[in-house]
N, C-alpha and C positions, 0 to 999 in steps of 0.2 A: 796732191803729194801723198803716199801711202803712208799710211797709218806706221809708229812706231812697231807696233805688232810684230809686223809684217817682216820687221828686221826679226824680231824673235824667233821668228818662224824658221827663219831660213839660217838664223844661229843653230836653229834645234838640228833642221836639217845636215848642216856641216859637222855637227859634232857626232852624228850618228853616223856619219859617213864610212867609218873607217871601224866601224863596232860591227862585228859578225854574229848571230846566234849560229856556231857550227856547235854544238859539243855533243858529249856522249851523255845517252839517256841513263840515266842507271838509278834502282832505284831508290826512293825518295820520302821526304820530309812530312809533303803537303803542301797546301792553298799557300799564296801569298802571306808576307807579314807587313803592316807597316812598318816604318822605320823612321821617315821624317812627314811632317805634315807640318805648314804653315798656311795662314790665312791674314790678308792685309786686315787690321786691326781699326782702321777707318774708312771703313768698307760697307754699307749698311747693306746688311743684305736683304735683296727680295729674289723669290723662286723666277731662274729665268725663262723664259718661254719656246726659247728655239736656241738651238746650240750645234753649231759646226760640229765633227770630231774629225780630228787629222793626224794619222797615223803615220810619222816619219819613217817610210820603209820602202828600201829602194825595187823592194821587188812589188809589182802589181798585187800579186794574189794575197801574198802575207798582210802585204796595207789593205785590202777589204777585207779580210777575213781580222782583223783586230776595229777596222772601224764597225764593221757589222756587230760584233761582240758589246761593242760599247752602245750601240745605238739601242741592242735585245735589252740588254743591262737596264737600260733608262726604263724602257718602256715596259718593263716587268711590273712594275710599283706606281712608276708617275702616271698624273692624271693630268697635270699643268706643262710639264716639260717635255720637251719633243726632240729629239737627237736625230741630226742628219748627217748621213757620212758622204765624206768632201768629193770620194769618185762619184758620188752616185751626179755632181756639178763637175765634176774634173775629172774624167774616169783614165785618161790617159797619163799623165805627171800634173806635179805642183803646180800650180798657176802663178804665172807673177807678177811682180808685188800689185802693181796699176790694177788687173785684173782681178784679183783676191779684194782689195780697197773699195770697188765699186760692187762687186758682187754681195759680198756682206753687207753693204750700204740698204742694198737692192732687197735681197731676202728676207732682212729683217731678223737676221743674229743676233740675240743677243751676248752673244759670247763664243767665243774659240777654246775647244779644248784638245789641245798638243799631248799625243801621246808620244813623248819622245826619249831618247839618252837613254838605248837600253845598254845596259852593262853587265857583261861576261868577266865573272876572276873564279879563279880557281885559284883553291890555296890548300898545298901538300904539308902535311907534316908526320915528318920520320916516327915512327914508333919504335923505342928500342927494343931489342930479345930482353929476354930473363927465362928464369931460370926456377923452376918450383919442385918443392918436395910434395909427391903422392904417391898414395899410397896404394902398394898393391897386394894383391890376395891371391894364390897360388894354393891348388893342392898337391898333396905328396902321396902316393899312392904306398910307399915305404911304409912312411912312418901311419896312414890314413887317417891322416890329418890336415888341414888348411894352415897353412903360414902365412904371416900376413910382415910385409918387410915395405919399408920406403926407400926409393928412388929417385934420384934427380932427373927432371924432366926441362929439357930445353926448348922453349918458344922462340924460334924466331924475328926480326924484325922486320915490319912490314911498314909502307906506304898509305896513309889515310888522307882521302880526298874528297873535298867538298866544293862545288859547287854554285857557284850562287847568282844569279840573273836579278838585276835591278831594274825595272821600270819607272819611270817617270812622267807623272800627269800634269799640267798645267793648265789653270782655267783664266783664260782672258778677257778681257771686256770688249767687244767690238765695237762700242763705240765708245771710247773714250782712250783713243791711241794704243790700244793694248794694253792696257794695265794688267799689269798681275797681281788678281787677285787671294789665286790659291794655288797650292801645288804641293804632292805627296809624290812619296818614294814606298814603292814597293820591293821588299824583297823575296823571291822562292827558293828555297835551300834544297838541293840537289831534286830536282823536279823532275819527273817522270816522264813528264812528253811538251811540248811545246804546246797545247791545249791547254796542260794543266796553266803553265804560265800566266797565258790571256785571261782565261776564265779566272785565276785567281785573282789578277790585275783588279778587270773590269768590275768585279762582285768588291774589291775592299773599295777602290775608290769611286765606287756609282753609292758606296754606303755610305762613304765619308760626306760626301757631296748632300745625299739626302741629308744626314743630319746636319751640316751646317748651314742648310737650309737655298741651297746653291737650286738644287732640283725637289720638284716635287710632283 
């Protein structure tokens, strides 16, 4: 029977279903922030050894190029942990569940990590006009002198828009029904390119992970 997991997997998959990254680049903040981070708290941890990454993304090339990113990520720093990306075993679609169950059994995972729930909002807020006194300086050739006299000056109102893509990382146990054990939320506030995104992704949570001792 598959592993409880395996239902989370294909939860993560359904609810990214209908989440698009289209937006306009414009530009930008910076790297990722966290924002939520939890960890099960009866969990002992030890550094795992081998680790799935599975990119919930319905297109091909987008899903490698974010499990590749996490896999550089790892492998930058660890010496003990080793990150495999899921097409490099599934390169076509998601495998399922039965197939996923036995493969992990097989390879010797010790954990699945779900990059999934990416979230797009945009949030407009009006800026009123106003209205200011400045001052202006004029010469007068008449009198050959400089006059110096205030004005009201009207600023318009404009439209201010941000931004913000949410990622989400979840680290599983493969063997032990899926447990979740960790999982963080990243945010990028109006982000320059969709590189910047991943890259700032994979750099905050392959950090979080080192320090809580997940990878090493």
């Amino acid at each position: 029977m598959a592993r409880h997991w395996i239902r989370r997997l294909f939860c993560a998959i359904a609810a990214c279903a209908t989440i698009v990254m289209a937006f306009t680049l414009i530009d930008g903040c910076g790297s990722a922030q966290l924002v939520n981070l939890w960890q099960d708290p009866s969990y002992t941890v030890t550094p795992m050894h081998k680790i799935m990454v599975m990119a919930m993304r319905k297109d091909p090339l987008t899903r490698r190029m974010w499990e590749d990113a996490f896999v550089a990520g790892a492998a930058d720093k660890s010496t003990v942990t080793k990150m495999v990306a899921s097409y490099q075993l599934f390169p076509n679609e998601m495998p399922d569940p039965s197939a996923m169950d036995t493969l992990v059994a097989k390879e010797g995972f010790d954990g699945v990590l779900i990059v999934a729930k990416i979230e797009l909002e945009t949030t407009t807020n009006e800026m009123p006009g106003y209205v200011t006194d400045e001052q202006v300086t004029e010469y007068h050739p008449r009198w050959n002198t400089y006059v110096t006299r205030y004005e009201k000056i009207y600023h318009p109102s404009y439209a201010d828009t941000t931004t913000t893509v949410s990622v989400r990382t979840d680290l599983l146990l493969a063997n032990d029904q899926g447990r979740l054990i960790w999982s963080a939320t990243s945010e990028s506030i109006d982000p320059l390119s969709r590189e910047e995104v991943r890259d700032g992704v994979v750099g905050t949570a392959t950090k979080q992970m080192r320090k809580s001792g997940f990878i090493q």
